[in-house]
Z-matrix of the N, CA and C atoms (Angstrom, degrees):
N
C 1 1.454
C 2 1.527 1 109.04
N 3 1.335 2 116.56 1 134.23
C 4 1.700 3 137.02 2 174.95
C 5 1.644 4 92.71 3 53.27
N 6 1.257 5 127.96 4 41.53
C 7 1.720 6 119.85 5 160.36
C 8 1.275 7 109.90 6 -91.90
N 9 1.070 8 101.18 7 -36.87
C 10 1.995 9 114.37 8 -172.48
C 11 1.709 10 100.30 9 -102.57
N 12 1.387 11 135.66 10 -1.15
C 13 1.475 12 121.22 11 -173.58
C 14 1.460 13 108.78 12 -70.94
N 15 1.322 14 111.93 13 153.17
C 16 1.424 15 112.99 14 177.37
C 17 1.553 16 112.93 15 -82.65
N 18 1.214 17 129.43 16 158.20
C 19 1.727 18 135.43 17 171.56
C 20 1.642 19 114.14 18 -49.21
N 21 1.620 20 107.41 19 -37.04
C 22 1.583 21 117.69 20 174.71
C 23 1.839 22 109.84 21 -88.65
N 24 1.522 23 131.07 22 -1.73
C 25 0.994 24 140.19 23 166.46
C 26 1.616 25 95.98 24 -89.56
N 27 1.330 26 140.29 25 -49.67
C 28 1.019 27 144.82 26 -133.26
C 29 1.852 28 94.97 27 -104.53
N 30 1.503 29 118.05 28 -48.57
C 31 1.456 30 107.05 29 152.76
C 32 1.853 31 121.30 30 -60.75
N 33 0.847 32 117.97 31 -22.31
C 34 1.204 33 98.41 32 -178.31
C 35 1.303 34 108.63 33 -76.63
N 36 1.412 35 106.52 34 -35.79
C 37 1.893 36 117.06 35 176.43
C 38 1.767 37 91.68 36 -32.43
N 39 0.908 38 95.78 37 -64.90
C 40 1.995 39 105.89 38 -153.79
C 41 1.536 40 106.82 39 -54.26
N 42 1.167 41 107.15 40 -36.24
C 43 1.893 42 110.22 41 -170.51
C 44 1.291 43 100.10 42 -79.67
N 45 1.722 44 125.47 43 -35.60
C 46 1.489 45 122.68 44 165.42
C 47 1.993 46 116.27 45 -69.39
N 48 1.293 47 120.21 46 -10.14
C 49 1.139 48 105.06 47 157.31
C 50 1.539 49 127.64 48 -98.49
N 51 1.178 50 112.61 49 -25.52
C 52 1.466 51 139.01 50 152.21
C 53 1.793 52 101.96 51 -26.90
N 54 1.117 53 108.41 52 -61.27
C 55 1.046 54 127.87 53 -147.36
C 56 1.583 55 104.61 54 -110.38
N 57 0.772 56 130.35 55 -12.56
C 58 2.064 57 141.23 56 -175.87
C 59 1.325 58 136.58 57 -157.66
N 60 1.679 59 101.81 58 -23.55
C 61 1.253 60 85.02 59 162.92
C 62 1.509 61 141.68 60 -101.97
N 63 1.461 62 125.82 61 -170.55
C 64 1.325 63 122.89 62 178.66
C 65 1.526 64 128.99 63 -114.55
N 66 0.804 65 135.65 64 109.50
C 67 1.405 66 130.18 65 175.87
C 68 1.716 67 125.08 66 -109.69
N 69 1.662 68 89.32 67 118.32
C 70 1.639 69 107.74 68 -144.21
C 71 1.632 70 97.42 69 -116.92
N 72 1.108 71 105.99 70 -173.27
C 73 1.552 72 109.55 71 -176.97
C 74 1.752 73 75.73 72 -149.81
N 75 1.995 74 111.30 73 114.00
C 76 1.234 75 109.19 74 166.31
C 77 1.850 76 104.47 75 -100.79
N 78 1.185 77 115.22 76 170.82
C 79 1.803 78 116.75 77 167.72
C 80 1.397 79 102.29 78 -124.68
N 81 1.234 80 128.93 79 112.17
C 82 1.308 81 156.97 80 175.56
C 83 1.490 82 124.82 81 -118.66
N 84 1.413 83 113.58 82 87.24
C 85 1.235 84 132.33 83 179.48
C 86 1.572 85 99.10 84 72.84
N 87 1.310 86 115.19 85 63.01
C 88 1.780 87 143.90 86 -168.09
C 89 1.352 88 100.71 87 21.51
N 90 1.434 89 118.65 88 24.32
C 91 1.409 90 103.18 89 166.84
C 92 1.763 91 109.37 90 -108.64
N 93 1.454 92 111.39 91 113.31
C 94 1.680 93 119.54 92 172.23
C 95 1.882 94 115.61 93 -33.23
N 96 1.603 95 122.36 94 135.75
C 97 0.818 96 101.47 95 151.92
C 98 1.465 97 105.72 96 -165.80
N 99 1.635 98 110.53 97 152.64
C 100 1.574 99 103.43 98 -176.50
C 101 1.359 100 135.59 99 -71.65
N 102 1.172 101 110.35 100 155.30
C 103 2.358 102 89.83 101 -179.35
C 104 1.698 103 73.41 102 -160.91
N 105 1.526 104 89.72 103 150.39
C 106 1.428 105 133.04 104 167.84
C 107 1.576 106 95.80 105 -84.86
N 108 1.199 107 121.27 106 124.19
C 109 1.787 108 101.85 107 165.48
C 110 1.925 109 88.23 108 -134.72
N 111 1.378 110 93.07 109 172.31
C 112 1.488 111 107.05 110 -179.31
C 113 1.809 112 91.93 111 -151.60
N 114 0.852 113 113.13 112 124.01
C 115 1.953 114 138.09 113 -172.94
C 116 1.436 115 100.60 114 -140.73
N 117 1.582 116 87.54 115 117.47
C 118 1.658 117 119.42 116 -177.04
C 119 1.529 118 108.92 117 -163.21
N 120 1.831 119 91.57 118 135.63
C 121 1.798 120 96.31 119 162.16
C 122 1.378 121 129.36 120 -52.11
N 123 1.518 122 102.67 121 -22.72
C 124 1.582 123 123.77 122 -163.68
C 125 1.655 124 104.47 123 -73.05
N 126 1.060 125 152.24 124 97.29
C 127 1.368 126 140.68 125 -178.23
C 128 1.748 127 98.30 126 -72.48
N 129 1.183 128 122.12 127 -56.23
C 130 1.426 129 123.28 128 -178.97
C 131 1.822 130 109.16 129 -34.09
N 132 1.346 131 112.23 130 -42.16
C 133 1.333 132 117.54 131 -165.81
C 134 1.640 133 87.01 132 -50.13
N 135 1.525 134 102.76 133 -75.17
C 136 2.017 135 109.00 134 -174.99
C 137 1.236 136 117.61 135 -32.82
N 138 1.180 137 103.29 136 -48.18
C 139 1.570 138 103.13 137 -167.29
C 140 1.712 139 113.14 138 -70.29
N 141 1.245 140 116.16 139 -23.81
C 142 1.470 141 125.16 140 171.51
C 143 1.831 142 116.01 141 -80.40
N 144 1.822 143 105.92 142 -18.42
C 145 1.433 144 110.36 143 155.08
C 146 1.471 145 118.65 144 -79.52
N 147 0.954 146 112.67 145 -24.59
C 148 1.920 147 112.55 146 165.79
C 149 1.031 148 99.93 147 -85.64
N 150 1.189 149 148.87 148 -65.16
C 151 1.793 150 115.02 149 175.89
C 152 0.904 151 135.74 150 -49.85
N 153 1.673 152 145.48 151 -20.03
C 154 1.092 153 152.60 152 -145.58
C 155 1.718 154 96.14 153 -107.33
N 156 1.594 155 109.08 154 -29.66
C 157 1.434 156 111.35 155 -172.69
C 158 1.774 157 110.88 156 -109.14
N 159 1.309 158 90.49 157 5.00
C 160 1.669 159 101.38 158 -167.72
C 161 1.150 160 112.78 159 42.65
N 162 1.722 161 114.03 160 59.34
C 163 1.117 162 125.95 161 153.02
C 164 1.538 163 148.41 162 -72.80
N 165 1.179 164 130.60 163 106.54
C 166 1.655 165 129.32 164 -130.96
C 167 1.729 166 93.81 165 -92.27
N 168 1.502 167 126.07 166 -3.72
C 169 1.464 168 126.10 167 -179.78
C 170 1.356 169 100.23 168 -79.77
N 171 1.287 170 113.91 169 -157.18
C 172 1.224 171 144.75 170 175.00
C 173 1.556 172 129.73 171 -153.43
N 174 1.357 173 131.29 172 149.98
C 175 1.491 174 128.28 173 161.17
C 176 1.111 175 121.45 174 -37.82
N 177 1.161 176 130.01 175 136.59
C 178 1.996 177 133.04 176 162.89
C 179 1.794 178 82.41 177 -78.41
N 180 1.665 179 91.51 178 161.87
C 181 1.574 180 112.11 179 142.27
C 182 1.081 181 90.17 180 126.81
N 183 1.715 182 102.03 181 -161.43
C 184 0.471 183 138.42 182 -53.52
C 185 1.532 184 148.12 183 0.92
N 186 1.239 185 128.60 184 95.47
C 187 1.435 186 115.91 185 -173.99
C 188 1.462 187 110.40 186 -132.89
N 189 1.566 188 115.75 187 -168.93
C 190 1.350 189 113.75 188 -128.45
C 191 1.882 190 105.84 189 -86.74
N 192 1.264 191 127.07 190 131.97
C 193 1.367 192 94.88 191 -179.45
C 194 1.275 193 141.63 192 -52.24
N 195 1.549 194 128.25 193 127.92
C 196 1.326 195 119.69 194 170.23
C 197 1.680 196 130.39 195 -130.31
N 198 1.188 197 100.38 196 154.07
C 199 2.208 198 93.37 197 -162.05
C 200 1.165 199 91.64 198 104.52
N 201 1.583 200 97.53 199 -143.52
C 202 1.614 201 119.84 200 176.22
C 203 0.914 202 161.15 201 -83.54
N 204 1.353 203 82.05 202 -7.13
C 205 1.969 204 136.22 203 168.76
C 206 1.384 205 108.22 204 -55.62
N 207 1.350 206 117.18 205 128.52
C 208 1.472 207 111.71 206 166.39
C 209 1.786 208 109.56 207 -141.71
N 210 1.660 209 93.56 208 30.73
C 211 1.438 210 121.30 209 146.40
C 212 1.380 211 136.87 210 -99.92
N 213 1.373 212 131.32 211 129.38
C 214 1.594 213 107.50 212 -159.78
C 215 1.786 214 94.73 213 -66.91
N 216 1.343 215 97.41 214 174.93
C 217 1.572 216 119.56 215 -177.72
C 218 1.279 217 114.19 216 -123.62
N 219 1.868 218 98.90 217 139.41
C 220 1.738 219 111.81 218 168.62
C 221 1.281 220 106.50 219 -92.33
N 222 1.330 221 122.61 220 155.81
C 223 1.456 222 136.08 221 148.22
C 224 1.503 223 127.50 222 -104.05
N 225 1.422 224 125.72 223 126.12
C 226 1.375 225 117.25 224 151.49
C 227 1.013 226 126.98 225 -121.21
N 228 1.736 227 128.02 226 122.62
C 229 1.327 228 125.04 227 -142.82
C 230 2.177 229 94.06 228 -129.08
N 231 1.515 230 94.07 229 124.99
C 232 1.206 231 85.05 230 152.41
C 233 2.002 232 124.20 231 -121.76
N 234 1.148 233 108.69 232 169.79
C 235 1.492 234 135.47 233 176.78
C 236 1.058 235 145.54 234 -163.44
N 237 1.234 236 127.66 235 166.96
C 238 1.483 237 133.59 236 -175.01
C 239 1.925 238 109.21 237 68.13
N 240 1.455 239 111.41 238 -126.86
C 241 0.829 240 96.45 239 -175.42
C 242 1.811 241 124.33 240 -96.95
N 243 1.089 242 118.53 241 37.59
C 244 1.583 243 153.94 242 179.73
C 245 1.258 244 99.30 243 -110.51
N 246 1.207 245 137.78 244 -77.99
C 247 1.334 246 132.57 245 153.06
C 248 1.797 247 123.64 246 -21.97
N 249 1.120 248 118.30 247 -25.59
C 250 1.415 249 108.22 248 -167.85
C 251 1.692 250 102.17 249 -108.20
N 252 1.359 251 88.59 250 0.44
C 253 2.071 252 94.74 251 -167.14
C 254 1.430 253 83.87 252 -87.86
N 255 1.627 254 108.06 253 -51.14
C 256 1.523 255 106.66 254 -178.56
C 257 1.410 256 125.99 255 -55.84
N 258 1.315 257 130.19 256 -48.64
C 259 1.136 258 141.41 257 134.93
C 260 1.573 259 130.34 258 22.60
N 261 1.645 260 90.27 259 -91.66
C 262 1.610 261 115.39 260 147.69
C 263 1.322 262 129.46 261 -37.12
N 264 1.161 263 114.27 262 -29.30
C 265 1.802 264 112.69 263 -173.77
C 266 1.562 265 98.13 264 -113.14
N 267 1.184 266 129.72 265 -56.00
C 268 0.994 267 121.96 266 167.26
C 269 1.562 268 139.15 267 -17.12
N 270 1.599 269 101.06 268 -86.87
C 271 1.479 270 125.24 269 -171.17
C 272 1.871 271 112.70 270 -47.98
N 273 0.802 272 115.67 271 -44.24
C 274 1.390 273 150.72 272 176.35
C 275 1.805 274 107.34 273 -29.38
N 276 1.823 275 87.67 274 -60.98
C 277 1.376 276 109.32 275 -166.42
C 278 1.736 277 115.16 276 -121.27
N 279 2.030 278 109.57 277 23.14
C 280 1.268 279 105.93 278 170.42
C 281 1.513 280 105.57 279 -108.75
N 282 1.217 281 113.61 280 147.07
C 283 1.587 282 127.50 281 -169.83
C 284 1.597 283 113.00 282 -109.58
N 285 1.170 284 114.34 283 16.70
C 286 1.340 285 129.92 284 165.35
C 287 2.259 286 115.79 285 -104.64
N 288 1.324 287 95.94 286 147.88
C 289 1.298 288 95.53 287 -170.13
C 290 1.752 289 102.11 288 -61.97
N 291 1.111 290 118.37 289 0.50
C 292 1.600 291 103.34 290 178.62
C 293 1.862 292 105.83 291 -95.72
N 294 1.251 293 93.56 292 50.08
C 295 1.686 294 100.34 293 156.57
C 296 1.484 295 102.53 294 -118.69
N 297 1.228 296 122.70 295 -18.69
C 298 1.459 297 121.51 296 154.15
C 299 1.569 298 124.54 297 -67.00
N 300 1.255 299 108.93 298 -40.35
C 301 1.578 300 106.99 299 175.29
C 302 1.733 301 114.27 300 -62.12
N 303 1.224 302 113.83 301 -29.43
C 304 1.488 303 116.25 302 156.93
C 305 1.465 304 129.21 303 -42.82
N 306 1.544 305 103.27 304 -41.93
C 307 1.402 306 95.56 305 -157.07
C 308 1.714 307 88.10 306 -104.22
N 309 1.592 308 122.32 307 -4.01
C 310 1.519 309 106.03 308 167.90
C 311 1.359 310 101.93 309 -95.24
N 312 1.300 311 146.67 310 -0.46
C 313 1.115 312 119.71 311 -176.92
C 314 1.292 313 104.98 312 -101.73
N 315 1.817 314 119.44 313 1.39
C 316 1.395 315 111.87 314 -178.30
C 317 1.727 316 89.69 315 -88.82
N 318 1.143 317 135.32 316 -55.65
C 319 1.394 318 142.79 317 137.90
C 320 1.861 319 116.10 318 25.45
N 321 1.698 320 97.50 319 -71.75
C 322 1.294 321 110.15 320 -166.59
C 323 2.144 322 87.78 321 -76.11
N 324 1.315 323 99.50 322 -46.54
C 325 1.663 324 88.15 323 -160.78
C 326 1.861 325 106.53 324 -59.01
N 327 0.861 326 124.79 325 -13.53
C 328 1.613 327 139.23 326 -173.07
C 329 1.376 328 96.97 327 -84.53
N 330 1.039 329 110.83 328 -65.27
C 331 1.504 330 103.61 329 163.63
C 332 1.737 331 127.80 330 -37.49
N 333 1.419 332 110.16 331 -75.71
C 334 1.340 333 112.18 332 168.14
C 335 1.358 334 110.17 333 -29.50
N 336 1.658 335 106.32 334 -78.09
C 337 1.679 336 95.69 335 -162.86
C 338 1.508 337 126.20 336 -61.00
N 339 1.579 338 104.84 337 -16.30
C 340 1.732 339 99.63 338 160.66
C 341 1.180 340 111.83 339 -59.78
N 342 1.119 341 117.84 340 -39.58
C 343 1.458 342 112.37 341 -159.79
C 344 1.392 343 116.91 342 -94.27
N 345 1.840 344 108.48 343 5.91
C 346 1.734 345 105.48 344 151.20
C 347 1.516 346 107.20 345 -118.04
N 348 1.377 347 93.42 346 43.45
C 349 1.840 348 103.61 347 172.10
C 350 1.631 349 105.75 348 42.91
N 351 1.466 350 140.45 349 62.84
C 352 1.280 351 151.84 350 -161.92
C 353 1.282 352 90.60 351 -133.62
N 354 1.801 353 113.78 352 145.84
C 355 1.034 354 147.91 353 178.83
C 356 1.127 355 110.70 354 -132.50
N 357 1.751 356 136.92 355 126.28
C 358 1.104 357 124.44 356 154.10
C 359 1.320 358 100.57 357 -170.14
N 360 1.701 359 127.82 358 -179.28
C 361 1.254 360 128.00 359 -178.91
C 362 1.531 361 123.09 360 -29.86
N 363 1.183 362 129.07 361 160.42
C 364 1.314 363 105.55 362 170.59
C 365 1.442 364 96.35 363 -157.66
N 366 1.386 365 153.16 364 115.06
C 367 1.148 366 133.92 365 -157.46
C 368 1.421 367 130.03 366 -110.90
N 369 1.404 368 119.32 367 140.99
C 370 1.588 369 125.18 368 -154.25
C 371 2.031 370 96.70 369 -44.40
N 372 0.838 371 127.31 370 169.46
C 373 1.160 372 138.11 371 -174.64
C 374 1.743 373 103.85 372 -175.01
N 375 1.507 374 107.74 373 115.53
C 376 1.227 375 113.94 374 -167.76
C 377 1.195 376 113.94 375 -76.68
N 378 1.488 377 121.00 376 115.89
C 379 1.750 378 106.78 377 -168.73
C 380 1.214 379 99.43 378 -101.69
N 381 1.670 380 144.43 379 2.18
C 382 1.415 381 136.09 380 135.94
C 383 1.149 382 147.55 381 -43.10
N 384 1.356 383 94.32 382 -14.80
C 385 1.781 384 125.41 383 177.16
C 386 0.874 385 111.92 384 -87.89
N 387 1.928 386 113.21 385 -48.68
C 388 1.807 387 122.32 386 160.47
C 389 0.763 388 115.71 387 -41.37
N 390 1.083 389 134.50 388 -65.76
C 391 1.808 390 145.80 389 -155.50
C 392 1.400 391 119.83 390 -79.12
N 393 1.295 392 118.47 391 -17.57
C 394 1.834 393 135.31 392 161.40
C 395 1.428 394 97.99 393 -79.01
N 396 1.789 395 96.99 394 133.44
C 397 0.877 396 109.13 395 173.39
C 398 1.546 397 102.40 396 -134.52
């Protein structure tokens, strides 16, 4: 994933997270963890975010509508260490205030899992990359 993306695949990545995606803190089997998700009726939208990143997954869903939607909805969710590659290339080069929501929700999840005494991977995330602007 993103070894082979092009620079014009790789900006567009950013204006579609800029612009759509979410970055959440889910709890899954009470253990906290972060994911990028992007939820849309549009399946084409996803499927043009896995190409652009040469992403080898796929969308979940169909599932049930929710919000304002009264189309069912796809999801494509990334994490772990897919999430942190994205991360890296991303944050760097988005010009919207949700390059801050990144670095509090990695923030809040550090928090949580200290605070249910949890240990587990946690992945380098270049904060030199953050901090260039």
């Amino acid at each position: 994933m993103l070894l082979d993306a092009t620079q014009e695949d790789i900006d567009w990545f950013v204006g579609t997270v800029d612009n759509f995606g979410s970055i959440e803190i889910i709890r899954k089997n009470k253990n906290p963890t972060l994911i990028l998700k992007f939820k849309t009726p549009y399946l084409d939208k996803l499927l043009a975010i896995c190409d652009a990143l040469q992403y080898a997954g796929s969308p979940s869903g169909p599932k049930k509508p929710s919000g304002d939607s009264v189309q069912p909805q796809y999801e494509l969710v990334f994490r772990g260490q897919n999430l942190a590659m994205i991360e890296n290339i991303v944050v760097p080069r988005m010009r919207t205030g949700k390059r801050e929501v990144f670095a509090k929700r990695r923030a809040e999840l550090h928090g949580m899992r200290k605070s249910l005494g949890l240990n587990g991977p946690q992945y380098f995330i270049d904060a030199a990359a953050e901090t260039a602007t």
